[in-house]
C-alpha positions, 0 to 999 in steps of 0.5 A: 839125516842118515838113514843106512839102517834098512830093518823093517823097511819094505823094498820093492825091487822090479826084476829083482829074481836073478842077476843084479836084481837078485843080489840087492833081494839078498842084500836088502833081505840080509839087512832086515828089510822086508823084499817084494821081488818082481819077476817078469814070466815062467822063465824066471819063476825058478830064479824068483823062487831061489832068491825067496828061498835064500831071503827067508833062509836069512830070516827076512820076510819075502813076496813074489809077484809075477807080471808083464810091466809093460801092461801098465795096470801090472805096475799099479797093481804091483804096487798095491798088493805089495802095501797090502802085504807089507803095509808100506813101500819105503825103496822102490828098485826097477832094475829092469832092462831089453838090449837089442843089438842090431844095426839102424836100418835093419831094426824093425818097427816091432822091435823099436816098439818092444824096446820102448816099451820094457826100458822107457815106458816101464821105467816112467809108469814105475816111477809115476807109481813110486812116487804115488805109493812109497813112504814120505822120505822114500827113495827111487832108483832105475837102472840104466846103461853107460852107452848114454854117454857113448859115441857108437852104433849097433844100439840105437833103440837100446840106448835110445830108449833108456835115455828118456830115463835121465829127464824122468829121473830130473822131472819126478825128483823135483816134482817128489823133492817136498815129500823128501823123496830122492830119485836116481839112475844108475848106468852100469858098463857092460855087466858080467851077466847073461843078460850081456853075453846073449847079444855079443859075438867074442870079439865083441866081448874082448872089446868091452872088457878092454874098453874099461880104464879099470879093466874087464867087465862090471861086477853086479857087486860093484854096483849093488853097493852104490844103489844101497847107498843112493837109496840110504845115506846117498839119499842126498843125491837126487835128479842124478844119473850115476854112471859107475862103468870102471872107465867104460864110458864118461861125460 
């Protein structure tokens, strides 16, 4: 069963405005499929609104929606007006994500609680609302990070918090397997985005561009590919948590 041809497919994409979002809303778009692009507040809408431009400069058909996942009801909300424009949902995308860089004993309660809540709690209720909303044989895919697999402090309630990520993915592709639906986590290294450099000092920097068998960063357009992949012919791949770090991190 092969299923590389995206035209006409409707994908959603939760922080799908800018970075690594951004590229795989015009990478879907210039493939022929229809994109719901997810953007968090006012800060990003100018992003949003870029990449819907770019989209329908490409001749794709594009839908904005704005709204704090954290409040759970967004997410059931999104999903519905995102069928109501489009009629279905048939890739469902949550790239979205909260690093905290700080050590254990200085991290607040407020802070465990905000990170919990963007990078676990979003990431459950997303995939409950996936697989309750996308097409028979859809697939379901979340970002996460390749500290899962490694051994150091400074970010415990970043990694702690995605972690739950891998049991959901392994719980939901079992429980959604009998309607064909595939459910992955991908776990890029550091990215070469501003998304990683707001927490890193310059040598922190230096060392993760190093820490890489590959060497530097990750690309986001070395991981755009794998995600349309695992969400087309991939689809085979399920329960899965992919790490795709250059060397960063292994198990």
């Amino acid at each position: 069963m092969t299923t590389h041809n995206v035209k006409g497919k409707v994908v959603l994409i939760a922080g799908g405005a800018k970075n690594l979002g951004g590229l795989l809303s015009r990478n879907f778009a210039a493939k022929g499929a229809k994109v719901a692009i997810h953007y968090n507040s006012e800060s990003t809408k100018e992003d949003a609104e870029k990449t819907l431009d770019d989209i329908c400069t490409l001749g794709a058909e594009g839908f904005l929606y704005q709204a704090d996942l954290t409040k759970i009801e967004n997410i059931s909300k999104m999903f519905s007006e995102v069928k109501t424009k489009f009629g279905s949902i048939d890739i469902a995308i949550n790239t979205v994500g909260m690093v905290l860089k700080k050590t254990f004993l200085d991290t607040t309660e407020k802070e465990y609680d905000d990170m919990f809540n963007i990078n676990s709690k979003v990431a459950y209720f997303f995939i409950q609302e996936a697989g309750k909303n996308v097409s028979n044989g859809g697939k379901i895919c979340t970002i996460v990070t390749s500290l899962l697999a490694a051994y150091t402090g400074l970010y415990s309630t970043y990694a702690g918090a995605k972690a739950p990520v891998e049991h959901f993915t392994r719980m939901a592709s079992k429980e959604f397997g009998n309607r064909t639906i595939s459910v992955t986590a991908v776990a890029p290294g550091p990215m070469d985005t501003p998304f990683f450099y707001g927490q890193e000092s310059d040598d922190a920097v230096a060392y993760h561009k190093s820490a890489s068998a590959l060497g530097g960063l990750t690309n986001i357009k070395d991981i755009a590919p794998l995600i349309e992949f695992l969400v087309t012919d991939g689809w085979w791949i399920t329960g899965q948590t992919i790490f795709a770090n250059g060397g960063y991190t292994t198990r």
